[in-house]
C-alpha positions in Angstrom: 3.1 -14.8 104.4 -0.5 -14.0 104.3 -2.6 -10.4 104.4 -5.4 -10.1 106.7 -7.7 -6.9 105.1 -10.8 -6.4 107.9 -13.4 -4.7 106.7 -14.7 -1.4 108.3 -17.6 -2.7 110.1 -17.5 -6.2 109.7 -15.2 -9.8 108.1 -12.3 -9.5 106.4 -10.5 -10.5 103.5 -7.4 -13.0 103.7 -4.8 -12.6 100.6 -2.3 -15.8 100.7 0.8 -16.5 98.2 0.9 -18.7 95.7 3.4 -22.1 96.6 5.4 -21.0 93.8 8.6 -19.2 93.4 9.1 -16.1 91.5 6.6 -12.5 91.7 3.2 -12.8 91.4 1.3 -9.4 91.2 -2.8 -8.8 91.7 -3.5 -5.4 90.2 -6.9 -3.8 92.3 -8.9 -1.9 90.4 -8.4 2.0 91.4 -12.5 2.5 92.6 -14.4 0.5 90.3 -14.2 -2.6 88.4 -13.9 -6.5 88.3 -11.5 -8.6 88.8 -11.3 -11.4 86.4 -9.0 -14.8 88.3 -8.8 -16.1 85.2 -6.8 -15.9 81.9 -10.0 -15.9 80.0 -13.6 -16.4 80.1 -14.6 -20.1 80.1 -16.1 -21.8 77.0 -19.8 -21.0 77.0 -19.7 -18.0 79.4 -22.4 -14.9 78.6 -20.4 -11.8 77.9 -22.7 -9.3 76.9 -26.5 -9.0 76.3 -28.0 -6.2 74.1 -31.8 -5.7 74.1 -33.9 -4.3 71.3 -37.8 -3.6 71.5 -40.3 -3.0 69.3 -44.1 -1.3 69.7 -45.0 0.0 66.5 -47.9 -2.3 64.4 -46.9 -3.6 61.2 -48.5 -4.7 58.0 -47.8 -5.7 54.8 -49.6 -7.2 51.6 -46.5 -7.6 49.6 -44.5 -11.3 49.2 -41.4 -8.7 48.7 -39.4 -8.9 52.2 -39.4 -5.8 54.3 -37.6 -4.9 57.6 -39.9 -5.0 60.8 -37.6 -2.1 62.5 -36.7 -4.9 64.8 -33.1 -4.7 65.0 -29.9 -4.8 67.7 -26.3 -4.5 67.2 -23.5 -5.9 69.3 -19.7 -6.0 69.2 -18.1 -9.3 70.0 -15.0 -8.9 72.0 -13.5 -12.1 69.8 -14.2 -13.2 66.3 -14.3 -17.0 67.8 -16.8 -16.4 70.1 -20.9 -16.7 69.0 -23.6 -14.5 69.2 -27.4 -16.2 70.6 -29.9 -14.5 69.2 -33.4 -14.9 70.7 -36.4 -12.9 69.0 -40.1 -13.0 70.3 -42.5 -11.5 67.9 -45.5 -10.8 68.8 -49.1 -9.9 67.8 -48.4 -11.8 64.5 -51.8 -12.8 62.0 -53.4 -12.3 58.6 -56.2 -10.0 58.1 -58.1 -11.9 55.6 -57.7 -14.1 51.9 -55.2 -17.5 51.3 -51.9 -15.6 52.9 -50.0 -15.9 56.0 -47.3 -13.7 58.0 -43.6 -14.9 57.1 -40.5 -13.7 58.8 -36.8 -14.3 58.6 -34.1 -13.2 60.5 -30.5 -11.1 58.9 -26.9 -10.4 59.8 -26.7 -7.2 58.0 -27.8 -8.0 54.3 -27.5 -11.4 54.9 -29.8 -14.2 55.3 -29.6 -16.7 58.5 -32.5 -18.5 58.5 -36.6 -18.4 57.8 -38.2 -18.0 61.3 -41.6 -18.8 60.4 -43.2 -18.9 56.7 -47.0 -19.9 57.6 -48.3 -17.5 60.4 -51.7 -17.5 60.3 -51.7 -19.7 56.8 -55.0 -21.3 55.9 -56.3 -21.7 52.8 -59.9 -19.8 53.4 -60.4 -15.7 53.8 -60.9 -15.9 56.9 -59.1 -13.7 59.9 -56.5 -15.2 62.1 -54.8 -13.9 64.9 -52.0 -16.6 66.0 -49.8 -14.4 68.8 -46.4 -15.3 68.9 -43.3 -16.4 67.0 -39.9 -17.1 68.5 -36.7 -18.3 67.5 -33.3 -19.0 69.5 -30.5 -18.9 66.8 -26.5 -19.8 67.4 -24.7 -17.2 65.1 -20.5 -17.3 64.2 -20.5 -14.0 62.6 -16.5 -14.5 62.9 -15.6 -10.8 63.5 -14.8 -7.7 66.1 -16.8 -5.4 64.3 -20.4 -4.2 65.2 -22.5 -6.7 64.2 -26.5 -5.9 63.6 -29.5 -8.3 63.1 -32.8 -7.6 61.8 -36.2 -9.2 61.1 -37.6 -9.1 57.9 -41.4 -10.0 57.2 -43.8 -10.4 54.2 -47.3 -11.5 53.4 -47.2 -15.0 51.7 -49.1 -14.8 49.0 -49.9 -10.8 47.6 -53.5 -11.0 48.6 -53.8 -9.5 51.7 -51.7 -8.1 54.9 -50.1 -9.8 57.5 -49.1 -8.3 60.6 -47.5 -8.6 64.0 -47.7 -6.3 66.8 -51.2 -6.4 67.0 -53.4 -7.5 69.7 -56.8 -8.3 69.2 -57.7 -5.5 66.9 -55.4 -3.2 69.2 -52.9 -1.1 67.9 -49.8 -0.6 70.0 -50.1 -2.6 73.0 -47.6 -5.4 71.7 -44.0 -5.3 72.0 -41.8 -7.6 69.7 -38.3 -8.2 71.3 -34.6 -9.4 70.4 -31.8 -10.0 72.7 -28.3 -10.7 71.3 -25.5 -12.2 73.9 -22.1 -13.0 73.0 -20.9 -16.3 74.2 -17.4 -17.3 74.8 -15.9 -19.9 72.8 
């Protein structure tokens, strides 16, 4: 037996049983919602995306690791599943002296990986403005609980500052990003 639903204005909607025996019941969502015809999400699917942005210029002169204020939290809805994390700095250079801008990106207190450790390097005094830095990075942090990642940055050597979020001379017309999304496993 099959269900014909026709829409107010125009098509319709057929619902057919399945050729098996026994109950089958589709719950509808009361007036919003999704139905999901699926036990669970396939292997790879994007679950959630969470967005943090960043305007504010930064310097530093110290080789001591600082955060940027770049930072996002997400809550994975399984411990399996992964967490893509894709940050785009930008803005990034040395100011003058034998240094360079060096980043690395945090879970929490603890250390992923180094994004970049030469932004800008060159071994005169000279000025350099370089632009961007990225980095895609596959995270397991194997829990449920709210989960945040930062980006921490120095100045290579102690001699001078390194920045980001600076463009051409320009304070504040940069914006450094980082998007987390949880992917199924």
């Amino acid at each position: 037996m099959s269900i014909v639903l026709v829409g107010s204005t125009s098509g319709s909607v057929t619902l057919q049983e399945p050729a098996v025996a026994g109950t089958t019941v589709l719950t509808l969502p009361a007036v919003s919602g999704t139905i999901i015809t699926t036990g669970s999400p396939q292997s790879g699917s994007v679950l959630q995306v969470v967005q943090s942005v960043y305007k504010t210029y930064s310097s530093r002169t110290s080789s001591t690791y600082a955060d940027t204020g770049l930072t996002a939290s997400i809550t994975p809805t399984s411990a399996s599943n992964k967490i893509l994390v894709l940050v785009t700095m930008n803005g990034c250079g040395k100011a003058s002296s034998d240094t360079a801008l060096a980043l690395k990106l945090l879970r929490g207190s603890t250390d992923l990986t180094l994004i970049d450790d030469s932004i800008g390097g060159t071994s005169s005094s000279v000025s350099v403005f370089v632009g961007s830095s990225s980095i895609n990075y596959l995270d397991s942090p194997a829990t449920t609980s709210s989960t945040a990642y930062k980006v921490q940055f120095a100045s290579v050597s102690n001699t001078a500052a390194a920045y980001f979020n600076n463009y051409s001379g320009t304070v504040n017309t940069v914006t450094s990003t980082m998007t987390l999304m949880e992917i199924a496993a």
